[in-house]
PQR file with spaces between the fields and no chain letter, atoms N, CA, C, O and H, PARSE charges and radii, in Angstrom:
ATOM       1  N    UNK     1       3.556   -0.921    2.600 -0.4000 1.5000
ATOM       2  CA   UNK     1       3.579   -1.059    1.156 -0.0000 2.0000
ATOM       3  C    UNK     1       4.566   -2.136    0.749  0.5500 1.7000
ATOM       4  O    UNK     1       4.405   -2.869   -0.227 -0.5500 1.4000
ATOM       5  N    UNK     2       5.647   -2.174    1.613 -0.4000 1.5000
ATOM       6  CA   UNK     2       6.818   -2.901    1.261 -0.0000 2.0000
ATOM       7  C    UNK     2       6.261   -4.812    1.203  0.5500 1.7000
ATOM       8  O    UNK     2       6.570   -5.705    0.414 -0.5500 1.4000
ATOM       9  H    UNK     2       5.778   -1.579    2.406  0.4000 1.0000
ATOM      10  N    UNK     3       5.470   -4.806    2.262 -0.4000 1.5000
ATOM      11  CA   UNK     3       4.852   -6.205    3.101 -0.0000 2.0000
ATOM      12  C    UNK     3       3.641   -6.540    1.669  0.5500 1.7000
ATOM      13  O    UNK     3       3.179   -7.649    1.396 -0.5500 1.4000
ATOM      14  H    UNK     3       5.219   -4.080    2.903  0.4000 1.0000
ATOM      15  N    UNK     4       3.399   -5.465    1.065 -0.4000 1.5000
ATOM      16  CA   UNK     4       1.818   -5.487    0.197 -0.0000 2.0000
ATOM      17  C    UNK     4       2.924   -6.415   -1.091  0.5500 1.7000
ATOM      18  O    UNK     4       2.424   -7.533   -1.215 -0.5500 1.4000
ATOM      19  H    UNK     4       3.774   -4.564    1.286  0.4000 1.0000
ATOM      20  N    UNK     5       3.832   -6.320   -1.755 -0.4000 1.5000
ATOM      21  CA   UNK     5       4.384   -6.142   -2.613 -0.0000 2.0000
ATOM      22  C    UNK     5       5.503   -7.764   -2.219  0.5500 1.7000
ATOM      23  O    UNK     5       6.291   -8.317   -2.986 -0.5500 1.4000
ATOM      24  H    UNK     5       4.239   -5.411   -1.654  0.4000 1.0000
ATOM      25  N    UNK     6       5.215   -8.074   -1.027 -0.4000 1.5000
ATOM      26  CA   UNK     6       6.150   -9.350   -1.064 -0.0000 2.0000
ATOM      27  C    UNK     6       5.555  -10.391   -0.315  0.5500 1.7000
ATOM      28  O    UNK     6       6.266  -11.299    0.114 -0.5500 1.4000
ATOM      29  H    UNK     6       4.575   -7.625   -0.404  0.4000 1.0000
ATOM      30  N    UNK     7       4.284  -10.369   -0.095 -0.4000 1.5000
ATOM      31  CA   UNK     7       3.561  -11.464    1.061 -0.0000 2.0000
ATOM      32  C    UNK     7       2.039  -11.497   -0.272  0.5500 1.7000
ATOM      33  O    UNK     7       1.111  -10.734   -0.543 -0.5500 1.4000
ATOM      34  H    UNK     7       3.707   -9.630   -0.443  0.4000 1.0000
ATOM      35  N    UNK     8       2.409  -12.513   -0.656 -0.4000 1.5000
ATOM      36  CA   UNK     8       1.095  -12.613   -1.522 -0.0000 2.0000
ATOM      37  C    UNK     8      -0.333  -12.940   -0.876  0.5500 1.7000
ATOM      38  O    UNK     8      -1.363  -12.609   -1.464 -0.5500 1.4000
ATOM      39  H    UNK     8       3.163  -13.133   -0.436  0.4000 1.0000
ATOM      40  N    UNK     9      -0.355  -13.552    0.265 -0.4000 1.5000
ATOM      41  CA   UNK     9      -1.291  -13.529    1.057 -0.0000 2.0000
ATOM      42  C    UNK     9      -1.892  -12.363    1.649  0.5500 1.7000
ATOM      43  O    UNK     9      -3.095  -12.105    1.660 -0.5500 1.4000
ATOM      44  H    UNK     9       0.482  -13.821    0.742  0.4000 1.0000
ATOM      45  N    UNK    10      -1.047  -11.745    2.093 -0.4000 1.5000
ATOM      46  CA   UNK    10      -1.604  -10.199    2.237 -0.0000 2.0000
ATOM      47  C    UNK    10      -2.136   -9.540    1.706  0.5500 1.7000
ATOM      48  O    UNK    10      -3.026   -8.802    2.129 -0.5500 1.4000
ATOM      49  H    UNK    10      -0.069  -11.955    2.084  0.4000 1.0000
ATOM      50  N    UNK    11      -1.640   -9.651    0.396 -0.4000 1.5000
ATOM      51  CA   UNK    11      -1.944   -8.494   -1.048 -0.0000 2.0000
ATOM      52  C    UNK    11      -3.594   -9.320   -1.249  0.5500 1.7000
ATOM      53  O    UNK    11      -4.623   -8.689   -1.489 -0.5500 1.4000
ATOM      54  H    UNK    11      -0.917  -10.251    0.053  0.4000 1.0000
ATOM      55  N    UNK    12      -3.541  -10.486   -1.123 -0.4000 1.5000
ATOM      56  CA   UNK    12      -5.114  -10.772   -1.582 -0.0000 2.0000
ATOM      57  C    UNK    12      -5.883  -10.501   -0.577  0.5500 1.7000
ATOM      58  O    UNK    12      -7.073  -10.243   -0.758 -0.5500 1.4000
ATOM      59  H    UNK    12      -2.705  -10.999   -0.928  0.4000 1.0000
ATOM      60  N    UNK    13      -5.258  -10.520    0.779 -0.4000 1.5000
ATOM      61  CA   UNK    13      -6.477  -10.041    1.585 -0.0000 2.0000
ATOM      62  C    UNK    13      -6.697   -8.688    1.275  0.5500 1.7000
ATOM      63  O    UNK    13      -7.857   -8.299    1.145 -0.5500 1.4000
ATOM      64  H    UNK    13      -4.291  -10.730    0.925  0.4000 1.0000
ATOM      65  N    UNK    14      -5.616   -7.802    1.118 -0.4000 1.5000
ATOM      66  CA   UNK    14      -6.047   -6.119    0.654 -0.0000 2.0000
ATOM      67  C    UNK    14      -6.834   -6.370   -0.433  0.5500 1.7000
ATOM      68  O    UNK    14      -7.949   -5.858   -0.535 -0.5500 1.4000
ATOM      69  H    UNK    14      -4.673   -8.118    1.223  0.4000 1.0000
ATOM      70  N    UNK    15      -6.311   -7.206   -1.372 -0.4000 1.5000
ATOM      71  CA   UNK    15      -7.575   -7.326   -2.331 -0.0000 2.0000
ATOM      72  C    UNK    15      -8.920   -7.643   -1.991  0.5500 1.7000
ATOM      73  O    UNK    15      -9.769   -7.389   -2.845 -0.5500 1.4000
ATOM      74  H    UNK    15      -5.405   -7.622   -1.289  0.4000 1.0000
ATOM      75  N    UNK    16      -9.188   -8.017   -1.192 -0.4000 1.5000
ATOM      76  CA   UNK    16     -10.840   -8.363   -0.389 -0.0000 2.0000
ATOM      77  C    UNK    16     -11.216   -7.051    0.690  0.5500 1.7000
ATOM      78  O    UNK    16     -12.403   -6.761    0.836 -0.5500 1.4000
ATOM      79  H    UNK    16      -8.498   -8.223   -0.499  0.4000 1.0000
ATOM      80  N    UNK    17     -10.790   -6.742    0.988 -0.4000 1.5000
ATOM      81  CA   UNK    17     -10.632   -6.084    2.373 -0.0000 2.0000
ATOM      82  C    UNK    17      -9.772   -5.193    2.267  0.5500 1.7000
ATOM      83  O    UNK    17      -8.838   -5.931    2.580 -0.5500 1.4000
ATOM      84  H    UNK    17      -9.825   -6.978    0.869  0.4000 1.0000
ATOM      85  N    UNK    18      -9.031   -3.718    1.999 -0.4000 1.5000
ATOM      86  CA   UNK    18      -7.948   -3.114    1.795 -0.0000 2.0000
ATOM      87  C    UNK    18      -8.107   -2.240    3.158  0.5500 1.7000
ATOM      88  O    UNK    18      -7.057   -2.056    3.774 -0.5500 1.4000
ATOM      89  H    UNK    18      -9.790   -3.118    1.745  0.4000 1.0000
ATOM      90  N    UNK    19      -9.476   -1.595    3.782 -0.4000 1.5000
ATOM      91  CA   UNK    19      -9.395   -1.412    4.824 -0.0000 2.0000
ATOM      92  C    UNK    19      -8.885   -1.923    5.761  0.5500 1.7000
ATOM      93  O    UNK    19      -7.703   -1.709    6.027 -0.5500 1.4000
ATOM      94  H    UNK    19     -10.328   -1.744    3.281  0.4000 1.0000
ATOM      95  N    UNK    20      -9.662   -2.729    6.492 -0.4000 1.5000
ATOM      96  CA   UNK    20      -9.039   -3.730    7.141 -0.0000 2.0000
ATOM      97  C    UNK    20      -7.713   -3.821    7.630  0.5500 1.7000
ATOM      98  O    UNK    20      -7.267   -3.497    8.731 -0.5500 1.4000
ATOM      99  H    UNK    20     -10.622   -2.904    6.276  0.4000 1.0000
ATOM     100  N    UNK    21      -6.822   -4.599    6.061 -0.4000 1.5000
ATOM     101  CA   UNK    21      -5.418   -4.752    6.253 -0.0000 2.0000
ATOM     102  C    UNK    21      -4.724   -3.154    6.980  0.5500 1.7000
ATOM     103  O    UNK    21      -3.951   -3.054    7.932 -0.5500 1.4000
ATOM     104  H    UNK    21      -7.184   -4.862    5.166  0.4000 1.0000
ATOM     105  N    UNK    22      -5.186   -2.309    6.332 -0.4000 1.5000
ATOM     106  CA   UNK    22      -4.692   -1.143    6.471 -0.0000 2.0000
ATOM     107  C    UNK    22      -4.984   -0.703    7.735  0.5500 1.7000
ATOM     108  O    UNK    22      -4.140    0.073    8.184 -0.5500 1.4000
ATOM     109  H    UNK    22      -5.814   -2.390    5.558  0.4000 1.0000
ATOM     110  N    UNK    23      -6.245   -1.039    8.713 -0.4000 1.5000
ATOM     111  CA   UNK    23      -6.144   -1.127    9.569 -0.0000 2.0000
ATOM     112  C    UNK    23      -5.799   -1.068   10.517  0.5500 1.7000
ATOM     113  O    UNK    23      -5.793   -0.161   11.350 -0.5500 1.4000
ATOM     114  H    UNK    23      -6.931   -1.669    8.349  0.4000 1.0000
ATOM     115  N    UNK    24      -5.173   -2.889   10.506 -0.4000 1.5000
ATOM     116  CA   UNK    24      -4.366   -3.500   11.047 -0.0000 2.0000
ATOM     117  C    UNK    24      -3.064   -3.114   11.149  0.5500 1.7000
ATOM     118  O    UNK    24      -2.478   -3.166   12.231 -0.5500 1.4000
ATOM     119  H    UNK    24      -5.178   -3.626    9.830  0.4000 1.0000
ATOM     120  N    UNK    25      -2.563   -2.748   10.189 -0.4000 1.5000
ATOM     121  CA   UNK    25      -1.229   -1.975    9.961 -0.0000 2.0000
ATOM     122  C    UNK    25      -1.169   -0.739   10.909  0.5500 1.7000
ATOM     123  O    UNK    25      -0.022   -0.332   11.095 -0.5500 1.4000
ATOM     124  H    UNK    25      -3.039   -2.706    9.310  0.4000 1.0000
ATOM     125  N    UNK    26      -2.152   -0.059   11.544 -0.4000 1.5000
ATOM     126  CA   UNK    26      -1.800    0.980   12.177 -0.0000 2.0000
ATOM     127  C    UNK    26      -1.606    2.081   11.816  0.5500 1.7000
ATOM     128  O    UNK    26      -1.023    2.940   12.478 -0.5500 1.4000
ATOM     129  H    UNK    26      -3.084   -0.390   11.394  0.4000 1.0000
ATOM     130  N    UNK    27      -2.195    2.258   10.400 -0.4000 1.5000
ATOM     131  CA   UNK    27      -1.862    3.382   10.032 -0.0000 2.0000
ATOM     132  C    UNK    27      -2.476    4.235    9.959  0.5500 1.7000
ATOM     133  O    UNK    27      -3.637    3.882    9.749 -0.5500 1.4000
ATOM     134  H    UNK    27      -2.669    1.560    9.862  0.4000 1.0000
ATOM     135  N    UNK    28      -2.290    6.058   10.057 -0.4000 1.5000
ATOM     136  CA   UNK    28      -3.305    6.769   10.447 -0.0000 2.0000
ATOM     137  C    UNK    28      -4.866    7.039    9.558  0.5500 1.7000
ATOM     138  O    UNK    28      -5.303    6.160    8.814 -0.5500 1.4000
ATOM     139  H    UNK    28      -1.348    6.345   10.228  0.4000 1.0000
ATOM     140  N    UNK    29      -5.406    8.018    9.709 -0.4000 1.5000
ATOM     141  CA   UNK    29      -6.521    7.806    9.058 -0.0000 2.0000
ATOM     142  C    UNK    29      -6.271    8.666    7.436  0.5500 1.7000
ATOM     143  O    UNK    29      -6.938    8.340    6.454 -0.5500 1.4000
ATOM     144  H    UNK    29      -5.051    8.732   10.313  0.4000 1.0000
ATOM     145  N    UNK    30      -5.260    9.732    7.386 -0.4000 1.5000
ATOM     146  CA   UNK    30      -4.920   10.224    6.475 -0.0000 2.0000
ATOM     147  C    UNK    30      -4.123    8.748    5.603  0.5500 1.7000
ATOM     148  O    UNK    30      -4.457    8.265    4.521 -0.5500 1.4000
ATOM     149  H    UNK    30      -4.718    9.997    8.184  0.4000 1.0000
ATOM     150  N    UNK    31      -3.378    8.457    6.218 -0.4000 1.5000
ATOM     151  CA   UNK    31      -2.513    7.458    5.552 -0.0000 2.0000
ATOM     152  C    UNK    31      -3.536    6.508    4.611  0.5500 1.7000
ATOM     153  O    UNK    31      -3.466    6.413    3.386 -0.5500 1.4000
ATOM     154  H    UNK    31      -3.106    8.849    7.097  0.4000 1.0000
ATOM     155  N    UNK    32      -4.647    5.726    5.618 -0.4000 1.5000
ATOM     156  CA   UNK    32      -5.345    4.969    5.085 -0.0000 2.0000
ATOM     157  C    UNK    32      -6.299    5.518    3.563  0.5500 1.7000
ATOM     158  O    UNK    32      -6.594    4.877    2.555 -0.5500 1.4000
ATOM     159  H    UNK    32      -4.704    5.803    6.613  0.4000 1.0000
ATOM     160  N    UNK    33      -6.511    6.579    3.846 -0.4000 1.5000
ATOM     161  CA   UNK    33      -6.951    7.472    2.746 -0.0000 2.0000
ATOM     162  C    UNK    33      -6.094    7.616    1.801  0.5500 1.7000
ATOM     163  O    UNK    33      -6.398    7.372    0.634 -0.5500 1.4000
ATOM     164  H    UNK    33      -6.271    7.101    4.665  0.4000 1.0000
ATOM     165  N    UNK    34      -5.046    7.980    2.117 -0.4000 1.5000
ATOM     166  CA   UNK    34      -4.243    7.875    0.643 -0.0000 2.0000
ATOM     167  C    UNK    34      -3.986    6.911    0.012  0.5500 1.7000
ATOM     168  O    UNK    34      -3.895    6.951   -1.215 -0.5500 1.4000
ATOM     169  H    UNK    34      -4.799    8.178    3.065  0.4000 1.0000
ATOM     170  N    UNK    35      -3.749    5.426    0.978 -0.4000 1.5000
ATOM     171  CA   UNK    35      -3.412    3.980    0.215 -0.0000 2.0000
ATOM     172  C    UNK    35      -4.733    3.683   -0.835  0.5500 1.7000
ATOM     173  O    UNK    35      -4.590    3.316   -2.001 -0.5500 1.4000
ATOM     174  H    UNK    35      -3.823    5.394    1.975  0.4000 1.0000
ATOM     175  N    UNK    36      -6.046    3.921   -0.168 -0.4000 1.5000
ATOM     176  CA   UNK    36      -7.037    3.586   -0.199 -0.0000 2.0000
ATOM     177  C    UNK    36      -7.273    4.570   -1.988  0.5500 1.7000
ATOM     178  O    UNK    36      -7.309    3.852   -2.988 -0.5500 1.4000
ATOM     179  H    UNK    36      -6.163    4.220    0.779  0.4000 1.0000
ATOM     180  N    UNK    37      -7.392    5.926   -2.154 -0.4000 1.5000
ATOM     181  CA   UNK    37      -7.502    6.244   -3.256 -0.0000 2.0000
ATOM     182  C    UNK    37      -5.867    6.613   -4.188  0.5500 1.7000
ATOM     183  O    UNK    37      -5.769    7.599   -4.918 -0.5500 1.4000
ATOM     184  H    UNK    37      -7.363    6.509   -1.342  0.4000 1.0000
ATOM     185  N    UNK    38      -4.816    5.704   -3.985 -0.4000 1.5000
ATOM     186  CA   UNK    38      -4.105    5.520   -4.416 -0.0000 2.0000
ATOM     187  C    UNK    38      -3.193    6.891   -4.757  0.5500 1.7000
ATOM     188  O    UNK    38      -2.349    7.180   -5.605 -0.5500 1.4000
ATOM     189  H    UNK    38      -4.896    4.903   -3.391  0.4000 1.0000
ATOM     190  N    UNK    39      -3.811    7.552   -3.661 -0.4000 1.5000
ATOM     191  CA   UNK    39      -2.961    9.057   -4.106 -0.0000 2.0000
ATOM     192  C    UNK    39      -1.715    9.293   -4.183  0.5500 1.7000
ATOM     193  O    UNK    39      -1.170    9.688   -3.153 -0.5500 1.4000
ATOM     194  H    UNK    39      -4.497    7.317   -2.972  0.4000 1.0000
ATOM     195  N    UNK    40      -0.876    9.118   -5.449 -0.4000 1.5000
ATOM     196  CA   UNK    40       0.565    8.924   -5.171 -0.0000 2.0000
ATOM     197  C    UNK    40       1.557    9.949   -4.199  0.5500 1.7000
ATOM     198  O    UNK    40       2.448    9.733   -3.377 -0.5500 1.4000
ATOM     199  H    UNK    40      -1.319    8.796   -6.286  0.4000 1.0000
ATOM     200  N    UNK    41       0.952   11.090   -4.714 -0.4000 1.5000
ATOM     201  CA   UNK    41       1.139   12.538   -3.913 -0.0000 2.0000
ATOM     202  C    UNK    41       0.923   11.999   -2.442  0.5500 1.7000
ATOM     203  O    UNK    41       1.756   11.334   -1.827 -0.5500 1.4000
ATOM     204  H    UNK    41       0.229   11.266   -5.382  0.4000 1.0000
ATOM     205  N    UNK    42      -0.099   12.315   -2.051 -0.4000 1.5000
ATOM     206  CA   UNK    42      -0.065   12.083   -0.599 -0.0000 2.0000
ATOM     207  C    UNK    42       1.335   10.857    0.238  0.5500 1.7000
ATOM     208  O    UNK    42       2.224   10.903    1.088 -0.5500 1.4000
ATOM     209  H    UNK    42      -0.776   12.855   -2.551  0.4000 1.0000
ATOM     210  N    UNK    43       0.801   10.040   -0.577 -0.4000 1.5000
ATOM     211  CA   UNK    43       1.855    8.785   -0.007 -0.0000 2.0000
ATOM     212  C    UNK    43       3.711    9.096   -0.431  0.5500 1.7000
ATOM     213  O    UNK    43       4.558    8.515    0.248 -0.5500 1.4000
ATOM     214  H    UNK    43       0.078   10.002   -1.268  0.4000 1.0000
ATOM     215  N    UNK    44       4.107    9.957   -1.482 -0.4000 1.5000
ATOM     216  CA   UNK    44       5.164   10.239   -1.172 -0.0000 2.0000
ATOM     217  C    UNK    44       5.243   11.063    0.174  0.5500 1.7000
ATOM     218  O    UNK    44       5.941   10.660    1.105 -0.5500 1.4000
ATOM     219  H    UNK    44       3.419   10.429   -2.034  0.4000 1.0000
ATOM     220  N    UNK    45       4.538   12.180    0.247 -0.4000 1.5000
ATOM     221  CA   UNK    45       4.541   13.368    1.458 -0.0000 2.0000
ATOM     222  C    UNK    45       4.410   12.224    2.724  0.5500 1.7000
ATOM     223  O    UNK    45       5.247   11.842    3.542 -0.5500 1.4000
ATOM     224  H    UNK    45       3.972   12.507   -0.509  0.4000 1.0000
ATOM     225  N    UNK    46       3.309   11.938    2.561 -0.4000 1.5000
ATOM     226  CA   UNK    46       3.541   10.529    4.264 -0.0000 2.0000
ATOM     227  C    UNK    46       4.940    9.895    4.273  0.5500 1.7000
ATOM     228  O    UNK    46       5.730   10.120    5.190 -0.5500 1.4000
ATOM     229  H    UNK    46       2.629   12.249    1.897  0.4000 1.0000
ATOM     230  N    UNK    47       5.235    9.085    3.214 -0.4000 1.5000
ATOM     231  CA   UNK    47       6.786    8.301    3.612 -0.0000 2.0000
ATOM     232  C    UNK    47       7.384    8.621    3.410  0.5500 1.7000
ATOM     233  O    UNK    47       8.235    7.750    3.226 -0.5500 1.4000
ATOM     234  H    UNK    47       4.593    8.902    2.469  0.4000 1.0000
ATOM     235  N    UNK    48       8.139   10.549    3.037 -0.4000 1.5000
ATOM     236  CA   UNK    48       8.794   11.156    3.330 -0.0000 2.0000
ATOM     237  C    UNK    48      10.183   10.798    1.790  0.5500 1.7000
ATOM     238  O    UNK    48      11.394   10.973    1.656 -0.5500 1.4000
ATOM     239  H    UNK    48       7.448   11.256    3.187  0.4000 1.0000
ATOM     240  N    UNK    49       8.926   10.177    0.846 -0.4000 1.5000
ATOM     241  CA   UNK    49       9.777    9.940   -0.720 -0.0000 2.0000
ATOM     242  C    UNK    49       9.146   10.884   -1.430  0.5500 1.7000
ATOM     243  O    UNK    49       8.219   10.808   -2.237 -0.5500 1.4000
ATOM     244  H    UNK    49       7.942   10.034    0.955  0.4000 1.0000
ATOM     245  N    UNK    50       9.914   11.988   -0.930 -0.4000 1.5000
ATOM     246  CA   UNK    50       9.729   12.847   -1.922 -0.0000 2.0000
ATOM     247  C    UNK    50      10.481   13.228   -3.656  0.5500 1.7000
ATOM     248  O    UNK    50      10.551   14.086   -4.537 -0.5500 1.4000
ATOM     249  H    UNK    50      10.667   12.049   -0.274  0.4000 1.0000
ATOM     250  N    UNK    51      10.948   11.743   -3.226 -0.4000 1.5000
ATOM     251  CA   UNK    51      11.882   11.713   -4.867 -0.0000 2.0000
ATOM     252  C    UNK    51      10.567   11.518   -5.703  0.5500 1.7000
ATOM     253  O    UNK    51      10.198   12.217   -6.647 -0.5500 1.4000
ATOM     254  H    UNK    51      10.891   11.047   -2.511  0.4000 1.0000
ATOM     255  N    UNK    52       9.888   10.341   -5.120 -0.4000 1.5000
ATOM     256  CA   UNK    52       9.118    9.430   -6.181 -0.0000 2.0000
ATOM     257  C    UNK    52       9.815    8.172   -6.095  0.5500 1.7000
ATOM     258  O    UNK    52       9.402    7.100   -6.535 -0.5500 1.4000
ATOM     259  H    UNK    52      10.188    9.773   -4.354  0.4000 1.0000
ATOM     260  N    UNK    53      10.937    8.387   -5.477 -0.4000 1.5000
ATOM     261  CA   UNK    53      11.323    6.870   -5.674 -0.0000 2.0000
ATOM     262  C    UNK    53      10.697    5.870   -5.149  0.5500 1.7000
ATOM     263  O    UNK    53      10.941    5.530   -3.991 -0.5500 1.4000
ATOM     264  H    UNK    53      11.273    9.258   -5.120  0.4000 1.0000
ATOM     265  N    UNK    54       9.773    5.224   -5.924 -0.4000 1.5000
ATOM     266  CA   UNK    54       9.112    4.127   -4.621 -0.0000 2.0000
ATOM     267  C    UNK    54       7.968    3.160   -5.565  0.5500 1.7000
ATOM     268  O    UNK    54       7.399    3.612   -6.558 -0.5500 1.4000
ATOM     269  H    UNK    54       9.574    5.500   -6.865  0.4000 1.0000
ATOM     270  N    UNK    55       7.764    1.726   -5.026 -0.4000 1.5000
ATOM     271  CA   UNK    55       7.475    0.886   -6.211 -0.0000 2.0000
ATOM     272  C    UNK    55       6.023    0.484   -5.641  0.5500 1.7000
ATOM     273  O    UNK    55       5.760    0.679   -4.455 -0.5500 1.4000
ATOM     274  H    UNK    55       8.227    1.359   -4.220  0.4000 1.0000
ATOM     275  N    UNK    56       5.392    0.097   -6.244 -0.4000 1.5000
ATOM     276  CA   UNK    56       3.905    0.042   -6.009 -0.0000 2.0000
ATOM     277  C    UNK    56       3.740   -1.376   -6.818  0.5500 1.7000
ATOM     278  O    UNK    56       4.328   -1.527   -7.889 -0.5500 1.4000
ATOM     279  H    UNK    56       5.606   -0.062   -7.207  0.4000 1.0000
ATOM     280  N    UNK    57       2.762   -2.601   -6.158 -0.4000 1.5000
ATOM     281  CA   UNK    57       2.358   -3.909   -6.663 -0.0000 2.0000
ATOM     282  C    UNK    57       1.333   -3.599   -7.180  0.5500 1.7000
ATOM     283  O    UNK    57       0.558   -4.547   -7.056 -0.5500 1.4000
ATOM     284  H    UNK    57       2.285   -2.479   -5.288  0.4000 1.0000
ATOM     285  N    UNK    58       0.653   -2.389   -7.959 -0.4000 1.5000
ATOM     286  CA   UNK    58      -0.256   -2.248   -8.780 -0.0000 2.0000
ATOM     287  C    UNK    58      -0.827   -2.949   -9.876  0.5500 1.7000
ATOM     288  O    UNK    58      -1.978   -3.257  -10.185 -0.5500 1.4000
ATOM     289  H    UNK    58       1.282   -1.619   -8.060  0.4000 1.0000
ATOM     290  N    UNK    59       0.682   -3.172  -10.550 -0.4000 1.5000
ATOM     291  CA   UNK    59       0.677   -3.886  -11.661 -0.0000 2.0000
ATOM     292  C    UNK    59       1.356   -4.504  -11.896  0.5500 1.7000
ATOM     293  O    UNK    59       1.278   -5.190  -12.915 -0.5500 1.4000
ATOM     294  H    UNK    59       1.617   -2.921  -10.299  0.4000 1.0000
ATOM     295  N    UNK    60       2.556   -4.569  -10.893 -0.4000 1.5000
ATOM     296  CA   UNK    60       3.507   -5.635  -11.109 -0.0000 2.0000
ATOM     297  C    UNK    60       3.830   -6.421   -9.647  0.5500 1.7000
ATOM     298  O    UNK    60       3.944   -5.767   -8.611 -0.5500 1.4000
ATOM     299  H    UNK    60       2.619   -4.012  -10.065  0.4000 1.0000
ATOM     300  N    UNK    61       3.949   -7.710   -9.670 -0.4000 1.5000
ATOM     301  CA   UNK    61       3.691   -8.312   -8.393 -0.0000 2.0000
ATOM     302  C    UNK    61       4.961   -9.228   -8.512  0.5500 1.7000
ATOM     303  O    UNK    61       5.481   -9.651   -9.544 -0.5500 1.4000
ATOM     304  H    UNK    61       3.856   -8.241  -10.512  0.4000 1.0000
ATOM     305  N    UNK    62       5.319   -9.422   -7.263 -0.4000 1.5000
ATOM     306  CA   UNK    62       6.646  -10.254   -7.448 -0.0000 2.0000
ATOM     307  C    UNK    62       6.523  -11.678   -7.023  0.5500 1.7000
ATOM     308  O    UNK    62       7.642  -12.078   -6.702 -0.5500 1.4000
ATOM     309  H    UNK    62       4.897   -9.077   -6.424  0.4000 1.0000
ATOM     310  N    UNK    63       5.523  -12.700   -6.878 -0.4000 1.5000
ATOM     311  CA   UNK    63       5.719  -13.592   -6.675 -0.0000 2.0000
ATOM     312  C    UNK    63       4.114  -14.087   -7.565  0.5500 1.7000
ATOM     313  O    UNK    63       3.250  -13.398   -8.108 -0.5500 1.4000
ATOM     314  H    UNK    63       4.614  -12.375   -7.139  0.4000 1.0000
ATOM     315  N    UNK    64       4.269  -15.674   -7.370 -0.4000 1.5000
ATOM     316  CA   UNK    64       3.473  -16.149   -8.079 -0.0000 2.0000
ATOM     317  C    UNK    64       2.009  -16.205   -7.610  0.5500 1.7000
ATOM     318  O    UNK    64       1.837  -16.092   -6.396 -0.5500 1.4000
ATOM     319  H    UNK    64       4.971  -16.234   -6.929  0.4000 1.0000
ATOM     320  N    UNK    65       0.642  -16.407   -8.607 -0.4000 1.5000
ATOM     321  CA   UNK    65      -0.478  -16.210   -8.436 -0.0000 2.0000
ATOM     322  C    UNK    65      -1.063  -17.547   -7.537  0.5500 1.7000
ATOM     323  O    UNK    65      -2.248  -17.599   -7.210 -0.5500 1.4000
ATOM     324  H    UNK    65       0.782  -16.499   -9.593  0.4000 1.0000
């Protein structure tokens, strides 16, 4: 998530392809399911933020288009 949010190249390939990237990343099949329908729940319980503390390039992106 961290890599989605600071490699703008990446983020557009998830934008084409979100499988894929996710994939590639290695991550399990639950995991990919949660990135995939954006389940915030699940993805705190996976990365173990169970604050909520945690930032998502949904809508806000940190580098240029």
């Amino acid at each position: 998530m961290r890599k989605l949010g600071s490699d703008a190249a990446l983020a557009a390939e998830y934008e084409k392809n979100p499988e894929a990237v996710l994939q590639r990343a290695g991550l399990s099949a639950e995991e990919r399911k949660a990135m995939l329908e954006k389940d915030y729940e699940a993805i705190k319980r996976l990365t173990g933020l169970a604050d909520g503390k945690f930032a998502t390039n949904h809508l806000i992106r940190t580098y240029e288009d």
